[in-house]
PyMOL Python script that loads the backbone (N, CA, C, O; Angstrom):
from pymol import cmd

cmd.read_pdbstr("""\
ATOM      1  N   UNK A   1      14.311   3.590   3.362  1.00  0.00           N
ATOM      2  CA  UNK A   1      13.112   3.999   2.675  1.00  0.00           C
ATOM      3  C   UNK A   1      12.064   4.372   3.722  1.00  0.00           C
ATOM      4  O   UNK A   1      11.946   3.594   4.669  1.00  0.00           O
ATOM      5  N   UNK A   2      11.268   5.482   3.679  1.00  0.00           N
ATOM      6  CA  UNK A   2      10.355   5.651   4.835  1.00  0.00           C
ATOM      7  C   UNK A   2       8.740   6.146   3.568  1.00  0.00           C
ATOM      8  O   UNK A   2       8.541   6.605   2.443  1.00  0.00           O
ATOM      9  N   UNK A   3       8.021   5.667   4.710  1.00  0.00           N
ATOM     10  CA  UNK A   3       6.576   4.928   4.412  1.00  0.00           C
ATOM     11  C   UNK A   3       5.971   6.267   3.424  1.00  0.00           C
ATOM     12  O   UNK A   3       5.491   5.916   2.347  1.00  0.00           O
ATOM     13  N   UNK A   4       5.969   7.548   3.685  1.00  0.00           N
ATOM     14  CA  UNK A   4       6.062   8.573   2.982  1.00  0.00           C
ATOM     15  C   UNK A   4       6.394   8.447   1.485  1.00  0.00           C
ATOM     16  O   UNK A   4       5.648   8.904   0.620  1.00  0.00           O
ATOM     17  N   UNK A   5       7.671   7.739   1.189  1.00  0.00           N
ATOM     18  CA  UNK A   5       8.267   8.068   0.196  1.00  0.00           C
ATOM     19  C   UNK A   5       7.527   7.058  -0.410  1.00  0.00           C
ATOM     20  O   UNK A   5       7.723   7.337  -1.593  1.00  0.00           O
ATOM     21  N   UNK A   6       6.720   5.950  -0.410  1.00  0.00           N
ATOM     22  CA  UNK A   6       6.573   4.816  -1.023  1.00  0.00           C
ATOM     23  C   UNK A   6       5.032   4.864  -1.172  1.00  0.00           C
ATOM     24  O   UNK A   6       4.447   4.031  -1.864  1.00  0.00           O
ATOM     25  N   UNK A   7       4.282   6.009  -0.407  1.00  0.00           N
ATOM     26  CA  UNK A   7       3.139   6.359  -0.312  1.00  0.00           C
ATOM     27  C   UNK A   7       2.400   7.405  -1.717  1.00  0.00           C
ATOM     28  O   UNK A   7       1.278   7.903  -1.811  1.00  0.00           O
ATOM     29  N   UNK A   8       3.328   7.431  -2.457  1.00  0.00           N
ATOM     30  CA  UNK A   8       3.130   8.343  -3.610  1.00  0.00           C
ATOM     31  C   UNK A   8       3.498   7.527  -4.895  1.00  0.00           C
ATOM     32  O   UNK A   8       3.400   8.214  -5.912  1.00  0.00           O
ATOM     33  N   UNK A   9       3.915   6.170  -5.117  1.00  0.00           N
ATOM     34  CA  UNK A   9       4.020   5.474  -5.674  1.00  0.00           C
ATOM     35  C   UNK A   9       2.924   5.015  -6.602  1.00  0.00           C
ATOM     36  O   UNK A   9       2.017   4.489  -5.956  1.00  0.00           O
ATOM     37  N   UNK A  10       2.698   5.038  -7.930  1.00  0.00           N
ATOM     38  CA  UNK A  10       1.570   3.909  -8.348  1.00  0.00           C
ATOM     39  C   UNK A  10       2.139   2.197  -8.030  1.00  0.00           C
ATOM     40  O   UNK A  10       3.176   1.533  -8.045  1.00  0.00           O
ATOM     41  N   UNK A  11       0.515   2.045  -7.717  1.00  0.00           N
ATOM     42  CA  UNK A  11       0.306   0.507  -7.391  1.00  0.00           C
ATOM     43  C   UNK A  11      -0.238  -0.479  -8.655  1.00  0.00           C
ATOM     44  O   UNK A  11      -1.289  -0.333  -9.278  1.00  0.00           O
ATOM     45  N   UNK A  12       0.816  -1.552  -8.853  1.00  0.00           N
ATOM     46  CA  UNK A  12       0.208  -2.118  -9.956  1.00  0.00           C
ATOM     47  C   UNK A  12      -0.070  -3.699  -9.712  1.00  0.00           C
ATOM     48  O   UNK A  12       0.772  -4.355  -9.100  1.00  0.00           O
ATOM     49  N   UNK A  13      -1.231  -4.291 -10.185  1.00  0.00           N
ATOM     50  CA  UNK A  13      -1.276  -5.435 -10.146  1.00  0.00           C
ATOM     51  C   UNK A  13      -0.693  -6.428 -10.783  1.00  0.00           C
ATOM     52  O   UNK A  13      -1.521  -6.873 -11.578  1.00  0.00           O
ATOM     53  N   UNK A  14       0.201  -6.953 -10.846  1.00  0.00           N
ATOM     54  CA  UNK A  14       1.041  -7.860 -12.104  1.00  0.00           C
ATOM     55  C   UNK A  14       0.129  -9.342 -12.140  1.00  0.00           C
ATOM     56  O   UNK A  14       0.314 -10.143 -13.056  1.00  0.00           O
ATOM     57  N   UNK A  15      -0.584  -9.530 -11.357  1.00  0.00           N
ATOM     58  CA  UNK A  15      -1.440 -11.138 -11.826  1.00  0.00           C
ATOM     59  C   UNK A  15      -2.578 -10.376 -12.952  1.00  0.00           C
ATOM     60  O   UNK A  15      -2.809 -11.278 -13.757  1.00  0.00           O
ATOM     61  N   UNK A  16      -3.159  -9.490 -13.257  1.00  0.00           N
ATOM     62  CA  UNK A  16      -4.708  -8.818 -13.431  1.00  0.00           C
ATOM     63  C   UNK A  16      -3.622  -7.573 -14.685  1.00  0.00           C
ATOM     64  O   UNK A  16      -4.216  -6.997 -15.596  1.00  0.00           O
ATOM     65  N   UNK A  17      -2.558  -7.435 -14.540  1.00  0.00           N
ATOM     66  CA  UNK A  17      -2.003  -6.226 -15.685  1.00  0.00           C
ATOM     67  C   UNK A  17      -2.860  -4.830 -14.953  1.00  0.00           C
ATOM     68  O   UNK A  17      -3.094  -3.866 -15.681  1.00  0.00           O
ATOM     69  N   UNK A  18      -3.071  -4.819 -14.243  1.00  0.00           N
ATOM     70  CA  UNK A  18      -3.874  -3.680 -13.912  1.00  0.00           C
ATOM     71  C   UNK A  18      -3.132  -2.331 -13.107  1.00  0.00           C
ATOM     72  O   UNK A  18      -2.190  -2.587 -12.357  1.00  0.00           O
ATOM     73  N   UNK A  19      -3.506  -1.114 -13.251  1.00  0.00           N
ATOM     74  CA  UNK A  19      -3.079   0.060 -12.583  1.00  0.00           C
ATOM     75  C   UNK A  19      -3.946   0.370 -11.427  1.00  0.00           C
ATOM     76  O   UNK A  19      -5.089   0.817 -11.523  1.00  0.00           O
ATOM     77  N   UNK A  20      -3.458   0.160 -10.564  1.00  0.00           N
ATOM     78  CA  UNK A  20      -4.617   0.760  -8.973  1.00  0.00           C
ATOM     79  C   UNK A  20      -4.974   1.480  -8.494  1.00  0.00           C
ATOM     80  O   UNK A  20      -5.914   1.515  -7.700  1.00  0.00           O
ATOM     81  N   UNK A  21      -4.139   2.450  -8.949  1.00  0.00           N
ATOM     82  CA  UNK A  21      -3.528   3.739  -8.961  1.00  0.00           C
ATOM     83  C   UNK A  21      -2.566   4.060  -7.145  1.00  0.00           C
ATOM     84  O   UNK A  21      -1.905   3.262  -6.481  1.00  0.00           O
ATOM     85  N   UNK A  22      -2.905   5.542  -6.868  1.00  0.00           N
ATOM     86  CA  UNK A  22      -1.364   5.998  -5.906  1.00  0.00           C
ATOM     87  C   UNK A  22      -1.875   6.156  -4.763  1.00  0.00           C
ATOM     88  O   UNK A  22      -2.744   7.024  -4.678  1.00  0.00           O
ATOM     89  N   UNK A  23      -1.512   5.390  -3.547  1.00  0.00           N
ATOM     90  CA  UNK A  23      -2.493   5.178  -2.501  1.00  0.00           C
ATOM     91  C   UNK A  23      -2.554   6.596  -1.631  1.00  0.00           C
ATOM     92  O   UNK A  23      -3.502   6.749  -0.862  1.00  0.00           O
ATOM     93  N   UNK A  24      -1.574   7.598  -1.749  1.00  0.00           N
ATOM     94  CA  UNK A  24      -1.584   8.740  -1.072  1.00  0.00           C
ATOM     95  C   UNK A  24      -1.212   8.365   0.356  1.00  0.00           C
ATOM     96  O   UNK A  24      -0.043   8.241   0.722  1.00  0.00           O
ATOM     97  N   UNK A  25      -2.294   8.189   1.158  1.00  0.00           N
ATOM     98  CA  UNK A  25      -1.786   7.944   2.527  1.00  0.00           C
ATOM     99  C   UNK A  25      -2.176   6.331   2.483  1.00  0.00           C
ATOM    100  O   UNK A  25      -3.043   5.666   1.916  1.00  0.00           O
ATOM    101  N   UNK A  26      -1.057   6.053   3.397  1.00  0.00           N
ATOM    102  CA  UNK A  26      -0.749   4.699   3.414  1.00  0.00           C
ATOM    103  C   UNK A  26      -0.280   4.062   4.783  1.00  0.00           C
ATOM    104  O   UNK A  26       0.671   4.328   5.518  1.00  0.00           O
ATOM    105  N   UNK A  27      -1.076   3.326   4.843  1.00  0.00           N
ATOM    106  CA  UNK A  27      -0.514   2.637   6.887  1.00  0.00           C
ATOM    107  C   UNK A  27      -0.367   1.186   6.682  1.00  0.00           C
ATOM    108  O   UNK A  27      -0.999   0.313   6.087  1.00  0.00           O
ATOM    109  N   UNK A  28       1.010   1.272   7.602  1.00  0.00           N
ATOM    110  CA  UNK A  28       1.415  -0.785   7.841  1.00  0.00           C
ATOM    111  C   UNK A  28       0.744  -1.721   8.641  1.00  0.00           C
ATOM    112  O   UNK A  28       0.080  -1.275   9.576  1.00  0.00           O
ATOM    113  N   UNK A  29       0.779  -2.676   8.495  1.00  0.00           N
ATOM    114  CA  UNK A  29       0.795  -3.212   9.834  1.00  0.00           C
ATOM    115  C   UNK A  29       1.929  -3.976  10.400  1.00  0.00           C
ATOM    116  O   UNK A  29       2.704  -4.585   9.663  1.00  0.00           O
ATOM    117  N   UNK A  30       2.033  -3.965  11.527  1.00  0.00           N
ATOM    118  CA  UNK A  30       3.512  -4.161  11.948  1.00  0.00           C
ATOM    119  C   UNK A  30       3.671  -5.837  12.951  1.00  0.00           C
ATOM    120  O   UNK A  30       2.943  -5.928  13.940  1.00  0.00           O
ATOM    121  N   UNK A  31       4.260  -6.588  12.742  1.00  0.00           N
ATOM    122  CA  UNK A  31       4.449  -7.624  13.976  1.00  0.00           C
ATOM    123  C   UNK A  31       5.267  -7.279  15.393  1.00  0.00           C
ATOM    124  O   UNK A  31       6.471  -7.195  15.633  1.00  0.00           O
ATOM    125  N   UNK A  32       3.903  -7.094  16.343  1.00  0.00           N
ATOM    126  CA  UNK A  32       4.628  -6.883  17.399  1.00  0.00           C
ATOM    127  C   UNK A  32       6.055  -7.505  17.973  1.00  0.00           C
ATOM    128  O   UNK A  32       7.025  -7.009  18.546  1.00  0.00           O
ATOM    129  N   UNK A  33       5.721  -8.751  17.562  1.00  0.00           N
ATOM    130  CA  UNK A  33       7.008  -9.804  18.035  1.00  0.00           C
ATOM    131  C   UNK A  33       8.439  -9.604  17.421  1.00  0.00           C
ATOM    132  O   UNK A  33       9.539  -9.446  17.951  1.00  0.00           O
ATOM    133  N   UNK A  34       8.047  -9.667  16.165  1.00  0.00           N
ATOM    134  CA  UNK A  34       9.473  -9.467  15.088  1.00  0.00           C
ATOM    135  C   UNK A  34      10.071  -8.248  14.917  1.00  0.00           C
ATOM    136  O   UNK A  34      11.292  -8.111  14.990  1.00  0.00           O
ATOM    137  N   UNK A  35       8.942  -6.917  14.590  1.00  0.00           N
ATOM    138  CA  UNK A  35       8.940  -5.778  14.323  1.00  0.00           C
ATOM    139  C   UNK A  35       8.833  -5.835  13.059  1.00  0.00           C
ATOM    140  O   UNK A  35       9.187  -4.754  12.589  1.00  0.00           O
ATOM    141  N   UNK A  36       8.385  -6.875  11.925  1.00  0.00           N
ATOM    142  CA  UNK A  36       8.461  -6.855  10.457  1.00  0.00           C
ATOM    143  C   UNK A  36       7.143  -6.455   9.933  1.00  0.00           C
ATOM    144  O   UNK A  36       6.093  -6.528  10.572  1.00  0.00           O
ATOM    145  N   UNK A  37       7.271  -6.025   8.717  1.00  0.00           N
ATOM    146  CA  UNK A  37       6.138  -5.550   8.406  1.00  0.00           C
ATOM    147  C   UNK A  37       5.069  -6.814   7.886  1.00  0.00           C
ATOM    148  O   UNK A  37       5.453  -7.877   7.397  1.00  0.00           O
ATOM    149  N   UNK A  38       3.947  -6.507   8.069  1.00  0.00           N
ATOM    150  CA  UNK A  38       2.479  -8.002   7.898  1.00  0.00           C
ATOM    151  C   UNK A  38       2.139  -7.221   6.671  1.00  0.00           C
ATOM    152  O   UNK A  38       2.801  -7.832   5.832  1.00  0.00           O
ATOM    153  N   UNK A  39       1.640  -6.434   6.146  1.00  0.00           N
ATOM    154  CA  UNK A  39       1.061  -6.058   5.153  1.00  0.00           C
ATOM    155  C   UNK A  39       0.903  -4.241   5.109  1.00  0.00           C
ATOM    156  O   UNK A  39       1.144  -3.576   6.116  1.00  0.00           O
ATOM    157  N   UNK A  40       0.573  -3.759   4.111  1.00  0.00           N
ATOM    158  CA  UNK A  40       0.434  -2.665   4.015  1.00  0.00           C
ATOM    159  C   UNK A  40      -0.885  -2.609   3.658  1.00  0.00           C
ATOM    160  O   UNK A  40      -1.399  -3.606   3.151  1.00  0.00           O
ATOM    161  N   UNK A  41      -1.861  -1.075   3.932  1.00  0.00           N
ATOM    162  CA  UNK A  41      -2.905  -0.996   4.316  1.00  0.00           C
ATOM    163  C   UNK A  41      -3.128  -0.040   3.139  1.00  0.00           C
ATOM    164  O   UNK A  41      -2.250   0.823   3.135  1.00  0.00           O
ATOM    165  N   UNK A  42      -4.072   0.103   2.068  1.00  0.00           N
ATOM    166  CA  UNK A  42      -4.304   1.566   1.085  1.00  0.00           C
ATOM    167  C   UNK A  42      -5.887   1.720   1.394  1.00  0.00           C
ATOM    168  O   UNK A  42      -6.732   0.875   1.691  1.00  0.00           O
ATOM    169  N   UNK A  43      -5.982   3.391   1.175  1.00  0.00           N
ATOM    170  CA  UNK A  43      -7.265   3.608   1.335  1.00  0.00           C
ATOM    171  C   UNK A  43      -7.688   3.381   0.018  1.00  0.00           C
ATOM    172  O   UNK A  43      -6.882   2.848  -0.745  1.00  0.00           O
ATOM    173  N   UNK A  44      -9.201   3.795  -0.538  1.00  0.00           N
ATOM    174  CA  UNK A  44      -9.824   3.763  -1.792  1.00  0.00           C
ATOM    175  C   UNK A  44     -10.139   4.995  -1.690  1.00  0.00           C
ATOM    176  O   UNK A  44     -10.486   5.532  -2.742  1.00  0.00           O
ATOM    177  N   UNK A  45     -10.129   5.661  -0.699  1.00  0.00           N
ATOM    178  CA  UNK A  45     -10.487   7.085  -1.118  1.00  0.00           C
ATOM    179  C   UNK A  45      -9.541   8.325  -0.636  1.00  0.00           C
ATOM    180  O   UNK A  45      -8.956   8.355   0.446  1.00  0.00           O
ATOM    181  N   UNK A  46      -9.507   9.110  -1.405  1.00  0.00           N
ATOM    182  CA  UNK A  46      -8.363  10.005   0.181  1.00  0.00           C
ATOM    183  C   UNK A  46      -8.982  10.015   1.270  1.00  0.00           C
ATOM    184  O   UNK A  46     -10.192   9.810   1.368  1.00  0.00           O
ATOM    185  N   UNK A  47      -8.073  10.300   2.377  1.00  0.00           N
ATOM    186  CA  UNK A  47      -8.231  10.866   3.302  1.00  0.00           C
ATOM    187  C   UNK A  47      -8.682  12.714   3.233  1.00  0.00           C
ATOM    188  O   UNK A  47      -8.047  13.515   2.547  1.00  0.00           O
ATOM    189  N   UNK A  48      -9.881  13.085   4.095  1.00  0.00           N
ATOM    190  CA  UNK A  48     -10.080  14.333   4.041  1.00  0.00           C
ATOM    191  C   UNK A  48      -9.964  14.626   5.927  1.00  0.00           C
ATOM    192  O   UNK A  48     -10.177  13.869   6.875  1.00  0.00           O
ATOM    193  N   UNK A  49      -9.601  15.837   5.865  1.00  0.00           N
ATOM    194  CA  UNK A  49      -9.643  16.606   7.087  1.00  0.00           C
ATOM    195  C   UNK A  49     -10.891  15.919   7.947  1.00  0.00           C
ATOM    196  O   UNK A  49     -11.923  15.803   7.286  1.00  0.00           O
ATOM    197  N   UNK A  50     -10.951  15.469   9.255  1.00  0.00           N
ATOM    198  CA  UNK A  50     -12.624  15.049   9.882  1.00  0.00           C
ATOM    199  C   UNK A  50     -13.511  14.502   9.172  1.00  0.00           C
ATOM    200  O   UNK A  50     -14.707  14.760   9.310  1.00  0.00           O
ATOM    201  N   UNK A  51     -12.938  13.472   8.110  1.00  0.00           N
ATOM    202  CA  UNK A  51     -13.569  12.330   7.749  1.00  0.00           C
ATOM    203  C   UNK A  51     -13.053  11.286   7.354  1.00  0.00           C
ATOM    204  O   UNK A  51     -12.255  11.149   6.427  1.00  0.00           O
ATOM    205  N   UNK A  52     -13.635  10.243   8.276  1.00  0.00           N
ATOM    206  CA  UNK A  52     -13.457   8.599   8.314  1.00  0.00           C
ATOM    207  C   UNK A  52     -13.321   8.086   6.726  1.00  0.00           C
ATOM    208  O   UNK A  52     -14.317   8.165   6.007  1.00  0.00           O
ATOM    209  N   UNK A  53     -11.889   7.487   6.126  1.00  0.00           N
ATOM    210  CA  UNK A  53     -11.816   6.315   5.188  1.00  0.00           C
ATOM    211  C   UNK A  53     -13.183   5.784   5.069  1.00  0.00           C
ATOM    212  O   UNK A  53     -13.818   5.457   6.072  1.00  0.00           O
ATOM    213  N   UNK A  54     -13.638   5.690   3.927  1.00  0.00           N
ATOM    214  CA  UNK A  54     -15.303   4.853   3.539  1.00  0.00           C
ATOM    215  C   UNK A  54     -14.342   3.352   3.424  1.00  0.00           C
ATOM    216  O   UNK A  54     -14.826   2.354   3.957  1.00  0.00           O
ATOM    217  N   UNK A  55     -13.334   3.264   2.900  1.00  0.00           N
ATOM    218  CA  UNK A  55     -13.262   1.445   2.710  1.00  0.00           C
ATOM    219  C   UNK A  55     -11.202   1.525   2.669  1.00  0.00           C
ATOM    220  O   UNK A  55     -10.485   2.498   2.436  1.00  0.00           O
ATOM    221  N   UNK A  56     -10.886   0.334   2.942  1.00  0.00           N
ATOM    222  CA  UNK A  56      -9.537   0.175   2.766  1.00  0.00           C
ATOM    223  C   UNK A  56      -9.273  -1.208   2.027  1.00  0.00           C
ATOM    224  O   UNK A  56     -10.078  -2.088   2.330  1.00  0.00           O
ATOM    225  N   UNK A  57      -8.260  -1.563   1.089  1.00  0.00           N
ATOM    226  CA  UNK A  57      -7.633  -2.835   1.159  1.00  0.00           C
ATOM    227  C   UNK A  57      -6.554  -2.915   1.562  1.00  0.00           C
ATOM    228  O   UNK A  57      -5.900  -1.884   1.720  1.00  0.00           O
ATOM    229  N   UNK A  58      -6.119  -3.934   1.803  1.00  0.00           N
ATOM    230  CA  UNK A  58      -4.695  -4.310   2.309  1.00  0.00           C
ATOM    231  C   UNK A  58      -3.727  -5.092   1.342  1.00  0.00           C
ATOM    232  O   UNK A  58      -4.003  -5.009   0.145  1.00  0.00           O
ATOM    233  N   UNK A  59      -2.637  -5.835   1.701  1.00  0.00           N
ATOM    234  CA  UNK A  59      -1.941  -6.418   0.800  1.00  0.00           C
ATOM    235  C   UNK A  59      -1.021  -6.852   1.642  1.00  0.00           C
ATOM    236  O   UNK A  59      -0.883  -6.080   2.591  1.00  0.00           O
ATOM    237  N   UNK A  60      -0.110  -8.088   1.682  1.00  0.00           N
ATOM    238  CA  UNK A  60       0.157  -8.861   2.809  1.00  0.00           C
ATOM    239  C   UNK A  60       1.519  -8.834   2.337  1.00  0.00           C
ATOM    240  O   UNK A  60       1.861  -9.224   1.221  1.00  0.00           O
ATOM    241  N   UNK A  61       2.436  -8.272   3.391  1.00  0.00           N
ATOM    242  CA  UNK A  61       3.815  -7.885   2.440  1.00  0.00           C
ATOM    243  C   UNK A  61       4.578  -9.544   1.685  1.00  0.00           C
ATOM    244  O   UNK A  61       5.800  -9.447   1.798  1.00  0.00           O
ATOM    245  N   UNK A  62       4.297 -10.535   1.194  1.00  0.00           N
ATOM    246  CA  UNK A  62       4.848 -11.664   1.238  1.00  0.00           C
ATOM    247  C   UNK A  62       4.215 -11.547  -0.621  1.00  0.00           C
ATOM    248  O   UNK A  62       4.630 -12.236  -1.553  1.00  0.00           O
ATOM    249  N   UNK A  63       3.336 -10.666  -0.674  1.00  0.00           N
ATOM    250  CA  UNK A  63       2.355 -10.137  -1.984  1.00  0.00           C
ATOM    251  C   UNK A  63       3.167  -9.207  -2.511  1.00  0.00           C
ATOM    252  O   UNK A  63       3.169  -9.452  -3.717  1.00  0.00           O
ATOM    253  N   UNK A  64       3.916  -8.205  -2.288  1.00  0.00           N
ATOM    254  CA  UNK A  64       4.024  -7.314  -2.645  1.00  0.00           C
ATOM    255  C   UNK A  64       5.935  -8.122  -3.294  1.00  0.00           C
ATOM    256  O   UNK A  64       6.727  -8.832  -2.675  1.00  0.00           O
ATOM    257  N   UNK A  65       6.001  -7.549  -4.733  1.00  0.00           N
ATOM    258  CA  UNK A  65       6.806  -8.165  -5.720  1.00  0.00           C
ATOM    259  C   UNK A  65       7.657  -7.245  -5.515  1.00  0.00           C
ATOM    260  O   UNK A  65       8.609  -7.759  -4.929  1.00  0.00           O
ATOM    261  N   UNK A  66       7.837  -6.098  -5.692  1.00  0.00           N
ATOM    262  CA  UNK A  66       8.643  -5.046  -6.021  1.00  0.00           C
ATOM    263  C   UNK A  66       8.219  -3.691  -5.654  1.00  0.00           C
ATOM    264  O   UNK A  66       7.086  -3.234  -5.812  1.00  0.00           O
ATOM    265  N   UNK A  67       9.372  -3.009  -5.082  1.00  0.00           N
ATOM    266  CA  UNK A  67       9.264  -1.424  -4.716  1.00  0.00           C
ATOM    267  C   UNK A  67      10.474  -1.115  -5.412  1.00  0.00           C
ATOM    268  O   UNK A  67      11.627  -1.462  -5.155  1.00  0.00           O
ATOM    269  N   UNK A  68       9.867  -0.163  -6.653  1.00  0.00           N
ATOM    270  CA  UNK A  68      10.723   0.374  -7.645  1.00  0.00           C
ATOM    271  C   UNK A  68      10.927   1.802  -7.188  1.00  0.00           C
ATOM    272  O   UNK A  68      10.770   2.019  -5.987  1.00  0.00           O
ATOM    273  N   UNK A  69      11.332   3.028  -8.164  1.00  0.00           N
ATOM    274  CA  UNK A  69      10.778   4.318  -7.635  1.00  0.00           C
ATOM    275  C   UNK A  69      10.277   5.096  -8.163  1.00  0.00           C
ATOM    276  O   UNK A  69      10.437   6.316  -8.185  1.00  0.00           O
ATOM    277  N   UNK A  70       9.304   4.140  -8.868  1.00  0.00           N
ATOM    278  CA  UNK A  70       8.134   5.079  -9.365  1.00  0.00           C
ATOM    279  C   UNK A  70       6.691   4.049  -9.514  1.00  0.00           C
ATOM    280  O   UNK A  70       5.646   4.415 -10.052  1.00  0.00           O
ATOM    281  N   UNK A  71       6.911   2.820  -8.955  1.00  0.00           N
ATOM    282  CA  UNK A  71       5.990   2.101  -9.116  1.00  0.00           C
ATOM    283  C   UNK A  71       6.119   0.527  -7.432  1.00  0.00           C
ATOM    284  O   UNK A  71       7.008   0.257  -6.625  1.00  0.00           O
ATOM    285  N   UNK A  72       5.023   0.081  -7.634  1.00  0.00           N
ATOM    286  CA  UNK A  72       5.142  -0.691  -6.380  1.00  0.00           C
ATOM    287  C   UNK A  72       4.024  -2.206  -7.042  1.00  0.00           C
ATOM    288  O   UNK A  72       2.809  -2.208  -7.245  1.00  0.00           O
ATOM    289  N   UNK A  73       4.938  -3.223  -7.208  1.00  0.00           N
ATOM    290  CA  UNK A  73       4.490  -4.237  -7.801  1.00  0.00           C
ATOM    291  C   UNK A  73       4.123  -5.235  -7.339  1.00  0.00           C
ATOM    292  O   UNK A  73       4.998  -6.005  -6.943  1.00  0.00           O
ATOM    293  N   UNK A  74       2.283  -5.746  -7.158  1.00  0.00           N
ATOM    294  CA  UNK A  74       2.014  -6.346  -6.310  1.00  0.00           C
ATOM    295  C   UNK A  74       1.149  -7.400  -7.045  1.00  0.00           C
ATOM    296  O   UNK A  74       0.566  -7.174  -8.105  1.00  0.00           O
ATOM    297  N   UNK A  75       1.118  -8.883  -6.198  1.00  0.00           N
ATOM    298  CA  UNK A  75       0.757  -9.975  -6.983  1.00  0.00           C
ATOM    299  C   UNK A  75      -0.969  -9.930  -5.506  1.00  0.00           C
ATOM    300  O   UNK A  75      -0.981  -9.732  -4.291  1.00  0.00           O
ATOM    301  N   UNK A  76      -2.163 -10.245  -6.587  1.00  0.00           N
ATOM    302  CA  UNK A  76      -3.137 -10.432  -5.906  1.00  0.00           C
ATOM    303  C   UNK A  76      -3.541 -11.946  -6.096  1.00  0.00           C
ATOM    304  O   UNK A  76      -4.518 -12.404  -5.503  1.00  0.00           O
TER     305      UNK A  76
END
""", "prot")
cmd.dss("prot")
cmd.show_as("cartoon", "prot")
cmd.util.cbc("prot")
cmd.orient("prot")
């Protein structure tokens, strides 16, 4: 699976029933030591050409329930 493909996904909250919606661009964070992934990073806004993300959340992969393929199921 590469980060692309999982980047177009809707995000749903399963504690809250909620839709988060589709993070578009999407960055990991990675453990230097292990090489495993720590969490995944979504913006709140797109990304535009020469302008800075206004805000991000994250989500700590140990959170994240399910990667389906059309949805990505995450406990907050």
């Amino acid at each position: 699976m590469r980060l692309r493909d999982i980047s177009s996904r809707e995000v749903i909250d399963r504690s809250h029933g909620q839709k988060l919606g589709t993070p578009g661009a999407l960055d990991v964070v990675i453990d230097e030591t292990t090489g495993s992934i720590k969490e995944f990073v979504f913006p709140t806004s797109p990304a535009l050409p020469f302008k800075k993300r206004q805000k991000e959340w994250s989500v700590p992969w140990d959170n994240i329930e399910q990667i389906g393929e059309d949805f990505i199921i995450i406990r907050s």
